[in-house]
Structures are given as structure tokens and as C-alpha cells.
VEXKE-996384 format. One record per residue: residue in three letters; x, y, z negated of N, C-alpha, C in turn. Coordinates in steps of 0.2 Angstrom, whole numbers, padded with zeros to 4 digits, always signed. Example, Ala and Ser with C-alpha at 12.3 -4.5 7.8 and 13.67 -1.06 7.14 Angstrom:
2
ALA+0066-0028-0039+0062-0022-0039+0066-0016-0039 SER+0064-0011-0035+0068-0005-0036+0064+0000-0039 
***
This chain:
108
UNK-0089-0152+0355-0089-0156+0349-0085-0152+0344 UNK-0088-0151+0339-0085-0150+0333-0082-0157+0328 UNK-0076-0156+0325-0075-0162+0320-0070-0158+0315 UNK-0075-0160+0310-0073-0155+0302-0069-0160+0297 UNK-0064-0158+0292-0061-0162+0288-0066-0159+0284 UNK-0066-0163+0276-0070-0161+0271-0063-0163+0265 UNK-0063-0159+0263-0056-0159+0255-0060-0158+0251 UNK-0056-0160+0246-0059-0159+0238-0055-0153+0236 UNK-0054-0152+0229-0050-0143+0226-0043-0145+0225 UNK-0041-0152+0228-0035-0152+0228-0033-0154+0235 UNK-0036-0151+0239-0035-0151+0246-0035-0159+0250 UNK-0036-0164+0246-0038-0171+0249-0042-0173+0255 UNK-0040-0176+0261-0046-0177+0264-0051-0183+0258 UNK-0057-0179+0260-0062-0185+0257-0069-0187+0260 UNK-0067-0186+0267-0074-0187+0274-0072-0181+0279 UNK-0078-0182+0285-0077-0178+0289-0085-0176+0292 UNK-0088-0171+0294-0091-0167+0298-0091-0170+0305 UNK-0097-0169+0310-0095-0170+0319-0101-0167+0318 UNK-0103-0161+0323-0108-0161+0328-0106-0163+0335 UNK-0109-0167+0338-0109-0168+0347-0115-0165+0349 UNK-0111-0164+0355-0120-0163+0361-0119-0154+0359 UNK-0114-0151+0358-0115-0143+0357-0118-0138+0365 UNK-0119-0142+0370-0123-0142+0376-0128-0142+0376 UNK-0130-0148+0372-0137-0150+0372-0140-0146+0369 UNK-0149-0145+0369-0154-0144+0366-0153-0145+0357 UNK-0153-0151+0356-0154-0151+0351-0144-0160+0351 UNK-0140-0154+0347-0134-0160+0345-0136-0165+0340 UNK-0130-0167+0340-0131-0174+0336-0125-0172+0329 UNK-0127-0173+0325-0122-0171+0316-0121-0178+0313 UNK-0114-0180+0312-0113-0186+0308-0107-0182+0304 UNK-0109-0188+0297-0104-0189+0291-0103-0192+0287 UNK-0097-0192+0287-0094-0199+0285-0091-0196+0277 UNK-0091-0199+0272-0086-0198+0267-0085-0206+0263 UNK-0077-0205+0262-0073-0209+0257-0078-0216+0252 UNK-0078-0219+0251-0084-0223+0246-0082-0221+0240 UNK-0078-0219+0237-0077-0217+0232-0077-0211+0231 UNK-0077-0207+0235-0080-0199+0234-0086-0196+0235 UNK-0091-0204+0235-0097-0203+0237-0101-0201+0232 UNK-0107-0197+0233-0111-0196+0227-0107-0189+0222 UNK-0104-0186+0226-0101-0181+0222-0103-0174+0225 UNK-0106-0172+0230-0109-0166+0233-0107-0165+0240 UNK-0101-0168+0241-0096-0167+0247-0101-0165+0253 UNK-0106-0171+0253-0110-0172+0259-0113-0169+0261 UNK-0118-0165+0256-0122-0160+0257-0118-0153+0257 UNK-0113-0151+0254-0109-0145+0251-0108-0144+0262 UNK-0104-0150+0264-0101-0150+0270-0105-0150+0279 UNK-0112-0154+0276-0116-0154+0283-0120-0147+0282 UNK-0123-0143+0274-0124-0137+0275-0121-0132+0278 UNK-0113-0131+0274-0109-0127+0280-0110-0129+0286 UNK-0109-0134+0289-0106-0134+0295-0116-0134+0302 UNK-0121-0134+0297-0125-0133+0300-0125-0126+0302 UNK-0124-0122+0295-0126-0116+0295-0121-0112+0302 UNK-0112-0113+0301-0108-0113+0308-0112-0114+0313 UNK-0112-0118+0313-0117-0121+0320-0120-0116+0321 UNK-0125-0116+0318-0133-0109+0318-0131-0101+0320 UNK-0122-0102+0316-0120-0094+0319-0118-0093+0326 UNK-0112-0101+0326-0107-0098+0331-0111-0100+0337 UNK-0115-0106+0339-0118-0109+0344-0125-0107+0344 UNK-0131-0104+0339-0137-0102+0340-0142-0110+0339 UNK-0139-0115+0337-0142-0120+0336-0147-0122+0331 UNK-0151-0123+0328-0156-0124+0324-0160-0130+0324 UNK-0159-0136+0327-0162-0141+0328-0156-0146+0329 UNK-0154-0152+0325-0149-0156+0325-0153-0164+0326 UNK-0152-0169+0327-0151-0175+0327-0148-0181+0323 UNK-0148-0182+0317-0149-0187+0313-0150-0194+0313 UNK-0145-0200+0312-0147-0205+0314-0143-0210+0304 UNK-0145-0213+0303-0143-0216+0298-0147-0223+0299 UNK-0144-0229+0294-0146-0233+0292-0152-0233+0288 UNK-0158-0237+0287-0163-0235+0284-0160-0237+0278 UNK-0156-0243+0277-0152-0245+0270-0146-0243+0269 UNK-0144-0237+0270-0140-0231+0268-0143-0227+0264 UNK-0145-0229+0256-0148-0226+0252-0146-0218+0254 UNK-0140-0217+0250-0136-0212+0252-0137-0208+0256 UNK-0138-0211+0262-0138-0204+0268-0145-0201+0268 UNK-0151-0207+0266-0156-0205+0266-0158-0199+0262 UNK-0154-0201+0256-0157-0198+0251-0153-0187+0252 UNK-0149-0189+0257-0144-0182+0258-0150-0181+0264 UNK-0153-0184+0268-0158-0180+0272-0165-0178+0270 UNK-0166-0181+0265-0173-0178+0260-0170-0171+0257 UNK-0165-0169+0256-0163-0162+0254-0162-0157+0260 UNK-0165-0158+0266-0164-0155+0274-0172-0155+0274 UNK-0173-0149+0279-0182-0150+0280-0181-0154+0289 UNK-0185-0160+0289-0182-0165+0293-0189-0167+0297 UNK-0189-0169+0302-0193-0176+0305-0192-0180+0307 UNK-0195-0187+0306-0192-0192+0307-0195-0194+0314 UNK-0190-0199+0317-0192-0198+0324-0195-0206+0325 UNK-0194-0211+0321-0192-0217+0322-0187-0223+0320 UNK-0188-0230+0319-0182-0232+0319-0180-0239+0324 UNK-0173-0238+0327-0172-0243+0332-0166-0247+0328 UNK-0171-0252+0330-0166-0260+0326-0163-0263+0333 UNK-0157-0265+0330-0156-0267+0336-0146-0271+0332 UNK-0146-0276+0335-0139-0279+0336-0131-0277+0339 UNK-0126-0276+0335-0123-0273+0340-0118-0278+0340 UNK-0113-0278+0346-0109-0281+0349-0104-0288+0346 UNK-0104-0284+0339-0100-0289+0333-0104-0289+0331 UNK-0110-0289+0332-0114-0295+0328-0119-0290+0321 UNK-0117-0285+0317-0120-0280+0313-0126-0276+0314 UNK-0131-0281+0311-0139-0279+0312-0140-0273+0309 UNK-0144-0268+0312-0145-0259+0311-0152-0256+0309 UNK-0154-0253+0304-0160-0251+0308-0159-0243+0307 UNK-0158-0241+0311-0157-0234+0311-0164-0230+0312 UNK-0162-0226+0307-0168-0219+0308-0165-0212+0311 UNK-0169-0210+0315-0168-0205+0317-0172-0199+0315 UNK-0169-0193+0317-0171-0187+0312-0170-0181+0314 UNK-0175-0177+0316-0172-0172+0318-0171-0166+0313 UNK-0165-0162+0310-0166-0159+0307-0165-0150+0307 UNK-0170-0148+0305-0169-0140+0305-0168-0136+0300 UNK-0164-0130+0302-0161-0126+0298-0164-0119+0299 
***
């Protein structure tokens, strides 16, 4: 597993990077950033480095992607990836927070 801080130019955290599954075929990449740091480039600036790492250090090229369909935002940062959609699983979780996640697999 990989887990990245992401800073601004004044060194702030303002999110983070994970790939899991660097065993697997194809891992899994999640990002998270600040709500008020949102929409400023971080996301894309931060999952492209850390794809492209990926692709050097591990030989990886095909990732996993899951977001909320009503996560404007992440959607709209996976339209800037050459992606497939794989689906979407709704489903309830434990506390109660209805989900509908898409899934995506994304290549670099």
C-alpha cells in the first residue's frame, strides 16, 4: 500500500493519495482532499503523479476507481483519466449512508 500526503506551496496538508492491492492485477487508488481545497487542481495534480509512480516503480497501468455517482467532483476528475466504467453498486451501509458507487477502471 502506498499513502501520499498532498501539500499546497506552503507545505499544508490538503488531502492524501492511497493505492491498495499493489499485489493485485489491477489496485485500487483513492483521494481524499480538504473541502475547502477542493476544486483547485490538487486532485488531478496528485492522483496523476502518483499514477504515473505507480507505473514506474510497480509496472502498474491499470487501477480501480470507485466514487459516489453524486460526487460531482470526483466524477468530473475521472472524466480527465482515459477510464472504464464498470458499474454501479448501491447499497446501504452499516450507519445507515445510502451510496451509489461507480466503479472504474482507470488506465495510464
Amino acid at each position: 500500500m502506498l499513502c501520499m500526503s498532498i501539500l499546497d506551496m506552503d507545505e499544508n496538508c490538503v488531502g492524501s493519495v492511497e493505492v491498495h492491492g499493489l499485489n493485485e492485477e489491477v489496485p485500487e487508488i483513492g483521494i481524499w482532499i480538504i473541502k475547502d481545497q477542493q476544486r483547485k487542481g490538487y486532485a488531478y495534480e496528485a492522483l496523476s503523479a502518483v499514477l504515473d509512480y505507480t507505473n514506474k516503480e510497480y509496472k502498474k497501468n491499470r487501477f480501480f476507481y470507485e466514487a459516489d455517482v453524486r460526487n460531482t467532483g470526483s466524477q468530473e476528475l475521472l472524466r480527465k483519466f482515459k477510464h472504464e466504467d464498470k458499474g454501479i453498486d448501491k447499497f446501504t451501509t452499516e450507519s445507515g449512508k445510502y451510496l451509489e458507487l461507480m466503479g472504474s477502471i482507470v488506465e495510464i
